[in-house]
N, C-alpha and C positions, 0 to 999 in steps of 0.2 A: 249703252254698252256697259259702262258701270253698274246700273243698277241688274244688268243681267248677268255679269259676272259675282254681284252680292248674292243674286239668289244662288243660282249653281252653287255660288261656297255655301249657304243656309242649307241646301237640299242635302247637301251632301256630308254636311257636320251632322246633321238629325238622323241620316241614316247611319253615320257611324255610330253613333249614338244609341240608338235603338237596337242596335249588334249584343250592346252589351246591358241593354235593362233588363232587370232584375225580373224574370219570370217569362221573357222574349226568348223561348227557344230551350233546347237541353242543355248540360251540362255535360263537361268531358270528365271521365274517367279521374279519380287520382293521378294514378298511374301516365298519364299521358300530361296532363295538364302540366302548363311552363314547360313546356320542351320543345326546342327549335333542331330541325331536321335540313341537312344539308345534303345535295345529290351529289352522292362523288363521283360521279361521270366528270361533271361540268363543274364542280365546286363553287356552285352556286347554295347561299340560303334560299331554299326554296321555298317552303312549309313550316310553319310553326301551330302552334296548341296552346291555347290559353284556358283555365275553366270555363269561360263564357264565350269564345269566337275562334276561331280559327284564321288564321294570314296565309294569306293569298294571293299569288299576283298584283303584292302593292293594295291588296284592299281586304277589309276583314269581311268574315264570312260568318252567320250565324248554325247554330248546329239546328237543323229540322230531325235529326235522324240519329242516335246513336244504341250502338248492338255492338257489347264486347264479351267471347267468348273466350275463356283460354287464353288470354294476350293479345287475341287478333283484336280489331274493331273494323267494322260498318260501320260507315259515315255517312252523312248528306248533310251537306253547308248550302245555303244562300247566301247569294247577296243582292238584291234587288229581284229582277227576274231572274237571275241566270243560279243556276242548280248544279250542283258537283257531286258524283260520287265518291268515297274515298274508301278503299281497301288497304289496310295497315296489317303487317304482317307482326307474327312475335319477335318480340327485341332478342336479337344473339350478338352480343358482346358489343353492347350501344348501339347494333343496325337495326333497323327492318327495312324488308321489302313491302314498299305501296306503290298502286296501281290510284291515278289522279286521272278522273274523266276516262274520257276514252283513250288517255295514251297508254306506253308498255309500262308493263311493272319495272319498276328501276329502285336501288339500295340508297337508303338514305342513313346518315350515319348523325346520331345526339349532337348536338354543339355543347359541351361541356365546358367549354375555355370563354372567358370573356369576351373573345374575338373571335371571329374566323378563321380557320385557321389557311394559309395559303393553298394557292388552288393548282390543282393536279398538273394544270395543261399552258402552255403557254399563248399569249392570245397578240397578235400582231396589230391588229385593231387601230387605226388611231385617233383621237378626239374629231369627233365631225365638227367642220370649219362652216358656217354660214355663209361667209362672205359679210357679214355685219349684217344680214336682210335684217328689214324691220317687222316687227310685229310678232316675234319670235316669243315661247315663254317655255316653263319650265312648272313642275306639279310636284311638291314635296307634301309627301302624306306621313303623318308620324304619330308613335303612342309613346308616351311617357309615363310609363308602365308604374305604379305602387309606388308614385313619388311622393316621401312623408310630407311634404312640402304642400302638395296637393288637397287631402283630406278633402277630396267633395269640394271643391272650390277651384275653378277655371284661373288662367295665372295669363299676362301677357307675353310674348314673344315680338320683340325686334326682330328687324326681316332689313337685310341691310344686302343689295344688290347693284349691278351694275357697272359706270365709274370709266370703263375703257374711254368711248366714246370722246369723252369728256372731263377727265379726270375728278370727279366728282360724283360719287354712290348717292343713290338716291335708298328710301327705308319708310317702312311704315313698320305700323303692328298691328297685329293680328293672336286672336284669342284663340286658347285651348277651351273644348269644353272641359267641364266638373272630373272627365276620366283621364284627361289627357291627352283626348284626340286633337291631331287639327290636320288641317289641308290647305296649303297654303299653296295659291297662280300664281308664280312670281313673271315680271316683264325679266327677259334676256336679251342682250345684242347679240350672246355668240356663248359657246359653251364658257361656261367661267363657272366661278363661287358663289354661292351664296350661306350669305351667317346668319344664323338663326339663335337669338339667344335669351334667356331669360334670369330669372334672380335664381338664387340659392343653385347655382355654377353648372344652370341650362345649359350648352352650348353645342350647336351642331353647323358642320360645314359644309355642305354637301356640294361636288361637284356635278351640276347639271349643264345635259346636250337638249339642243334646240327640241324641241317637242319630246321631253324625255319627262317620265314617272317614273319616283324612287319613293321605297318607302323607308321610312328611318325608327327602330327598335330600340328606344330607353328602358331598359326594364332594369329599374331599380334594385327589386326583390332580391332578383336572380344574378344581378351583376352583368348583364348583356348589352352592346350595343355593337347591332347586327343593321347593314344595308340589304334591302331587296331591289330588285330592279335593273333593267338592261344596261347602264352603265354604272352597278354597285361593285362592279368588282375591284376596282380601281380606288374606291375607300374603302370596301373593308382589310384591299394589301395597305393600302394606309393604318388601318387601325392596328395593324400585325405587327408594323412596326419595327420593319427589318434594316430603318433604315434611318439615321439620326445626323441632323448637316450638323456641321461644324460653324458657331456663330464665330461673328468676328467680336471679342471681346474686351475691345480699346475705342468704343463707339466714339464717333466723332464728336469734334469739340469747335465752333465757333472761331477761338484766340488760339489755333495753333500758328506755330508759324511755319514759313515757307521750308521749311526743311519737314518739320514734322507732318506738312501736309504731305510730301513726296513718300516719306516714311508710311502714312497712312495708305498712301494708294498702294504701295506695296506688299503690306499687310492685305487689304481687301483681295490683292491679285495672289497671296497664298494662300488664304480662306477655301478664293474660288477652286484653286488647283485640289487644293484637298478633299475637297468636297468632289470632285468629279472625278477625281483618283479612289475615294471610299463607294462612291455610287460602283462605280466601274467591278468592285470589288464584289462589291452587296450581289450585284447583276450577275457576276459571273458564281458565284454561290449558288444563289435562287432563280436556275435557272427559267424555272418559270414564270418571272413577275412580267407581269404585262409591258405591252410598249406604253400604253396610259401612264402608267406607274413610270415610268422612264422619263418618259417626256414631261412629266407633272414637276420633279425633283430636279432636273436639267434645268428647265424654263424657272422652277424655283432659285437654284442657285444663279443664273444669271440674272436674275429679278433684284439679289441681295445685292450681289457683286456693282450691277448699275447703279442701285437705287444709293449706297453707300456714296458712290464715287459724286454721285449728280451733288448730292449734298456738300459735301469737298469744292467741288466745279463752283455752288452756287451763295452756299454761305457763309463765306469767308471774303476776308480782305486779302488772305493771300489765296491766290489759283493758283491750279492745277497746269503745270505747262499745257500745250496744245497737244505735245506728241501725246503724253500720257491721256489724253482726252481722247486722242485718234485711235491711240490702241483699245481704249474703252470698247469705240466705237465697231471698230473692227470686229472683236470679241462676240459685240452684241449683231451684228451681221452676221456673224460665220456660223452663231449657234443657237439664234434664237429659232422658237420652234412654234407651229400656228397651230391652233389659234391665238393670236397675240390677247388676248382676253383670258388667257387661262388662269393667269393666277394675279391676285389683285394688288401686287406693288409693283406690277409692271404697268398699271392704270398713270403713275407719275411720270412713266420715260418719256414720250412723245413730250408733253405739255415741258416737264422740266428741260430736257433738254434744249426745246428754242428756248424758254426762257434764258438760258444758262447765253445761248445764243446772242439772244438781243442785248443783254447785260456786258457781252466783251466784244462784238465786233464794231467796230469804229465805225461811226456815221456822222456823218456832216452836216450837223445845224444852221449851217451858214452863218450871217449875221445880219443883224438889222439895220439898216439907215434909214432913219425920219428924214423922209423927202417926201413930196408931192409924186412922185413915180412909186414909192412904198403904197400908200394908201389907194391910187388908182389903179394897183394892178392885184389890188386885194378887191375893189370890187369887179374887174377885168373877170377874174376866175369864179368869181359869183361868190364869195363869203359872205357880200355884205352888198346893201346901195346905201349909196352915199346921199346923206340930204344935203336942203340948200346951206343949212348953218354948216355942215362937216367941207361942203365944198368952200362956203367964207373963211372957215377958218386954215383950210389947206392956203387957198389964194395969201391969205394974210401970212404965212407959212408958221401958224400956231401950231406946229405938230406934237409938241411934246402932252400941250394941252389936251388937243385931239387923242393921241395915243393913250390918254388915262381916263378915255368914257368908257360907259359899260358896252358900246354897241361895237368900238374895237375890240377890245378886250373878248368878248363872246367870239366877234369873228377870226381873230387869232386864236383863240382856244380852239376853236374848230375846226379850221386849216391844220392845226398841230396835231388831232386826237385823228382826223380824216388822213393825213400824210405816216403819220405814227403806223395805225393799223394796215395800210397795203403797205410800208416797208418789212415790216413785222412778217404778211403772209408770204413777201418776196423771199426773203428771208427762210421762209420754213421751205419755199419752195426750191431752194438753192441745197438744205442742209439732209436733208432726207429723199433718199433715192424709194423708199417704201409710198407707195398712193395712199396707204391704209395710215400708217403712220403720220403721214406728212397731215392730213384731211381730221388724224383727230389732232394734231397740235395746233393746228386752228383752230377747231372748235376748242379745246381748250382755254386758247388765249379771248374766246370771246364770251362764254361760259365762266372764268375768272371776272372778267366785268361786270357781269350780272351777277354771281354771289357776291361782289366785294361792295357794290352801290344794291342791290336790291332795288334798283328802279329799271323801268324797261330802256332798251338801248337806244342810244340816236340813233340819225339816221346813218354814220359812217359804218358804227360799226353793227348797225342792222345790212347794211350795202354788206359787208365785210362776212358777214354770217350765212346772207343767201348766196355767195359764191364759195363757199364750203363745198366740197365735189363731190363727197362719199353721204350720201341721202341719209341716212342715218345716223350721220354724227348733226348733219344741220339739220334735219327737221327734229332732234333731242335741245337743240340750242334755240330755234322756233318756236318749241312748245314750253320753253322756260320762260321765254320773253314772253308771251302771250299770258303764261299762268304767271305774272307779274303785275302785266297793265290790268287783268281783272282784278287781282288783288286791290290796285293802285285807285281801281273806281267804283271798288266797293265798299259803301257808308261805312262811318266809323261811328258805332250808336256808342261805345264804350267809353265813360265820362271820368275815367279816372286819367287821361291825358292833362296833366298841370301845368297851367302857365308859367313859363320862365321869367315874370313879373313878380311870382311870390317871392322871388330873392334881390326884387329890382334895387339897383346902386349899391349893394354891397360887393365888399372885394376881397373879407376873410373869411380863409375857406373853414375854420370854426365856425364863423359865427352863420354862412349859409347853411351849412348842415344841420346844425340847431333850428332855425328857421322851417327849414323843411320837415323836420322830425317834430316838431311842435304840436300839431293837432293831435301826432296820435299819444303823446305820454300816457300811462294806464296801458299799454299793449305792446308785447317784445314788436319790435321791426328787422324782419331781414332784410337786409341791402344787399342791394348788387347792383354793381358797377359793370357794364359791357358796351359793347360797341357792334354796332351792324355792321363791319368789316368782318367783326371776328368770329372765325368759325368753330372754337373751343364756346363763345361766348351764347352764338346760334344753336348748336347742340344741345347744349344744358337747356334753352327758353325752351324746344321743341319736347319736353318733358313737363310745360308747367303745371297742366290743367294734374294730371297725376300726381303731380306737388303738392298742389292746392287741393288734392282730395284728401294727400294720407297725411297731411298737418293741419287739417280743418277743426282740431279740437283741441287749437292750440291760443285762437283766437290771434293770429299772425297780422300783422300788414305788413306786404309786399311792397319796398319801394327802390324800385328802380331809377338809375341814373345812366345815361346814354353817354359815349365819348364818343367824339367829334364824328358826330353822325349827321347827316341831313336832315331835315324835317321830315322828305320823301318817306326818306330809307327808312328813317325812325317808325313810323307809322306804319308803312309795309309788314318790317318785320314784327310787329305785336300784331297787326293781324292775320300774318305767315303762320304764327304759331299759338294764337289761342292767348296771350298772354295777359289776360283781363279777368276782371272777378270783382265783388265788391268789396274787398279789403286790396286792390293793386292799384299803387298809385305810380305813374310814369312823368319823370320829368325829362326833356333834352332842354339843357343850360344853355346861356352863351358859351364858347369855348374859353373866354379866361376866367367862368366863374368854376367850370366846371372841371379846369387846372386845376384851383388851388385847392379847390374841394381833395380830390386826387392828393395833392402836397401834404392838403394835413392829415389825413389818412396813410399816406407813405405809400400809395398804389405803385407796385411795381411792375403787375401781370394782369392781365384778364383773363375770366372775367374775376372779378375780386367781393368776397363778401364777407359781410360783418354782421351780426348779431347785435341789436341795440336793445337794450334793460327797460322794464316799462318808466323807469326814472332817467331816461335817458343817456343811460351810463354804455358806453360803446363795452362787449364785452370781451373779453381775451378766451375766445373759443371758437375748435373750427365750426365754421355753418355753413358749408358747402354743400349745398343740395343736393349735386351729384351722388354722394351717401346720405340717401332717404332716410336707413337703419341708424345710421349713427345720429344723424340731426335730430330724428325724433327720440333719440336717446336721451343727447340733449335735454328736448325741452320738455320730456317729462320730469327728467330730474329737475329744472327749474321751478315746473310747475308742485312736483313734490314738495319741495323747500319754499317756496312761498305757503303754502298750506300749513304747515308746521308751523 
């Protein structure tokens, strides 16, 4: 199925492609060329004219035919098999009248304005809800029209979707060709966002419905950026712009205290008022802006107003009383609006809120007593059996001794994480009267375990995953775990994995760091410090291999140091995301070598990186990969100044 969704997008880049080579086809007029034609019936962008193609229902069209007399033109566009005629009447005061196929003649008026401008009629319309079906996708087709950036050279695009389900967007990328075509399938749960973005301040957001094609217009030259397609109307009234929330402008802080947290929720709950007091306002102005457009800005400000407060709820020492939680809660019942996937910082409510849940409601650990009834009724419930030594030593009533093997210990840990997660789903099953919502905060909480360990799940809370009830949220948490244990059993050929013997019996974290960095003296070294926990730390790795291409003339070693990670996990994630080459060396420490290392360094945050001198001199400069442009700024200028 992949490889036949790769061709379809190969087929279909070459044909756009081919729209616009160089001797494929006529050319349009002066006169007409860069001109986008909007039907003011519908106030839809219908039509546009480029020198070399024509846009069309979401897909370009090459010119087979053009005949311009006196202002009119005869037209004939392809695109594949299918053939168009086009009758264009003369311009009277930015209109004409054209005649497209065999429909009526209808007035179509220049787009002169950067935007759209709002549309004539009011449209009741409102986002088609899936029900979360699976298998659902979404077709974003775009040109990124005379971008200087460009210059004959294809550019990549992140494609960042997803996330409801399971609070968690999943992304890949995907290439423009040399003009700036691309066509991008994306997988959807349900109408939502999806970001599509690139370097030198790419950036588009397009809201797609379940089997919906939009095509999206960058045109640099001309200053345009125009939606086509049956659910465009709803961004290009976004791009018009009639309508600006109100941020809350005292962003939360960690160390407030219990006054100032009450303070804060108060402020979030005028924000929200404001904001639906100006919509309310905006609406009754323009009376035509769609219910889309309504329910987009709605759903947005209740998204802020929650998403602010869960933080309040969840990180801090002082909470939020219960009422003001309840009234949250209320709030977000009485106005939230479906499909609950429409805008993606409502992707954190379900998951946050049980969290927020399991974090204050009181439960009872009971307590332990080392008796001969503790141990036979742990393996009674089947955690463990007991052998003949385990039974010697109960009879002899060594329990304390018995109690610090590894074989209690694992069956206590598993009783604990086995009893944890079905209080956990009871739990969600108590707090949320929503099926939809209740069904992703489970997946959630089990989706959170798999990105935080990066290894496949036990068996509790694999039990715990296939009793997820909404098919879609659990077979997205199935097919995580499974693209995990392949990860987990597929060879590791990649030989820069370093023994944590090269630093063996040392205990300063100067002098391991030296130790480590010793072979490569004669070559700068980036460092970095991160952890498979950390998801600021996973992001940055999931960029390496394009690292390692645009600093490859720098003659770099990569060397990485892992915090308090697994062996598993360590290993998973370097081959989750490419992180190998011949110049990358990976080490994971003991944990108290790989403290102090951290101490003497002064690590405060991950992931953390440093710049080492080919003389080993650690340097005082940022070298944060995440800016590629600036790093390599960097280390030309170094390289400049060693030359000299």
């Amino acid at each position: 199925m992949k490889n036949e969704m790769n061709m379809k997008k190969t087929i279909i880049t070459v044909l756009l492609a081919l729209v616009v080579m160089a001797g494929q086809g006529q050319t349009i007029e002066a006169e007409l060329a860069d001109t986008y034609w909007r039907n003011e019936t519908t106030g839809d962008w219908e039509i546009g004219f480029t020198d070399s193609c024509a846009i069309y229902d979401c897909q370009l069209w090459k010119y087979s035919h053009v005949k311009e007399k006196g202002g009119k033109f005869l037209l004939t566009i392809n695109n594949g098999n299918k053939t168009l005629s086009l009758n264009v009447g003369k311009p009277k005061d930015d209109k004409r009248q054209m005649t497209i196929g065999n429909g009526k003649k209808q007035t179509y008026s220049n787009i002169t304005t950067r935007r759209l401008p709002l549309y004539p009629q009011p449209d009741p319309t409102p986002f088609k809800d899936n029900g979360f079906r699976e298998g659902d996708s979404a077709t974003v087709i775009g040109w990124i029209k005379d971008h200087p950036e460009l210059a004959g050279k294809s550019i990549n695009l992140e494609v960042q979707y997803g996330g409801f389900l399971t609070g968690y967007r999943s992304s890949f990328i995907e290439e423009t060709d040399a003009n700036g075509f691309f066509t991008i399938k994306v997988p959807i749960e349900n109408t939502q966002t999806v970001f599509i973005s690139g370097a030198n301040g790419i950036y588009m957001d397009p809201i797609v419905e379940p089997g919906d094609t939009c095509f999206i217009l960058h045109d640099e030259k001309n200053d345009k950026i125009l939606y086509m397609g049956r659910n465009a109307r709803v961004m290009n009234e976004f791009l018009a712009g009639q309508f600006e929330m109100v941020f809350n402008n005292n962003p939360f802080r960690e160390d407030r205290t219990a006054e100032e947290i009450l303070a804060f929720a108060d402020q979030c709950k005028e924000v929200y008022r404001q904001n639906e007091a100006k919509l309310d306002s905006v609406l009754a102005k323009h009376s035509t802006l769609s219910r889309k457009y309504e329910d987009c800005f709605r759903m947005l400000n209740l998204t802020r107003r929650s998403f602010e407060l869960l933080m309040a709820c969840t990180n801090s020492d002082n909470k939020l009383p219960q009422a003001e939680i309840d009234s949250m809660l209320a709030v977000v019942r009485k106005n939230i609006r479906k499909p609950y996937s429409l805008w993606y910082e409502f992707n954190d409510f379900p998951g946050g809120y049980l969290q927020y849940a399991i974090f204050t409601t009181p439960r009872n650990h009971g307590s332990i007593t080392l008796n001969k009834d503790f141990f036979l009724q742990l393996e009674k419930e089947g955690w463990l059996t007991l052998s003949e030594e385990m039974l010697d030593k109960i009879e002899k009533e060594e329990f304390r001794i018995l109690f610090r093997s590894d074989a209690i210990r694992k069956a206590l840990n598993d009783k604990v994480m086995a009893e944890g997660i079905k209080w956990d789903f009871n739990l969600a099953d108590s707090i949320f009267t929503d099926p939809v919502l209740r069904e992703c905060a489970k997946a959630n909480r089990v989706y959170g375990m798999l990105d935080a360990t990066n290894q496949p799940l036990n068996k509790y809370y694999l039990e715990a995953a296939n009793n997820i009830q909404l098919s879609a949220a659990r077979n997205t948490v199935l097919a995580k775990n499974e693209a995990i244990i392949a990860l987990q059993n597929k060879p590791m050929k990649f030989t820069g994995l370093r023994p944590s013997s090269d630093g063996a019996d040392m205990t300063d974290g100067e002098k391991i760091l030296r130790k480590l960095i010793e072979p490569y003296k004669g070559k700068y070294i980036l460092l970095d410090i991160w952890g498979t926990w950390c998801g600021p730390c996973k992001a940055a790795l999931a960029h390496s291999q394009d690292e390692y291409e645009r600093l490859k003339d720098y003659n770099l070693v990569y060397l990485y140091l892992a915090n308090n990670s697994s062996d598993d996990s360590w290993k998973n994630v370097i081959k989750m995301y490419d992180v190998t080459g011949d110049n990358v060396v990976h080490y994971n420490l003991p944990r108290d070598q790989q403290s102090v290392v951290e101490q003497y360094l002064n690590v405060q945050a991950f992931p953390y990186y440093k710049l080492i001198g080919r003389d080993g001199t650690i340097l005082d400069a940022d070298a944060d990969p995440r800016n590629l442009d600036k790093l390599a700024h960097l280390l030309e200028q170094l390289k400049n100044k060693q030359e000299q």
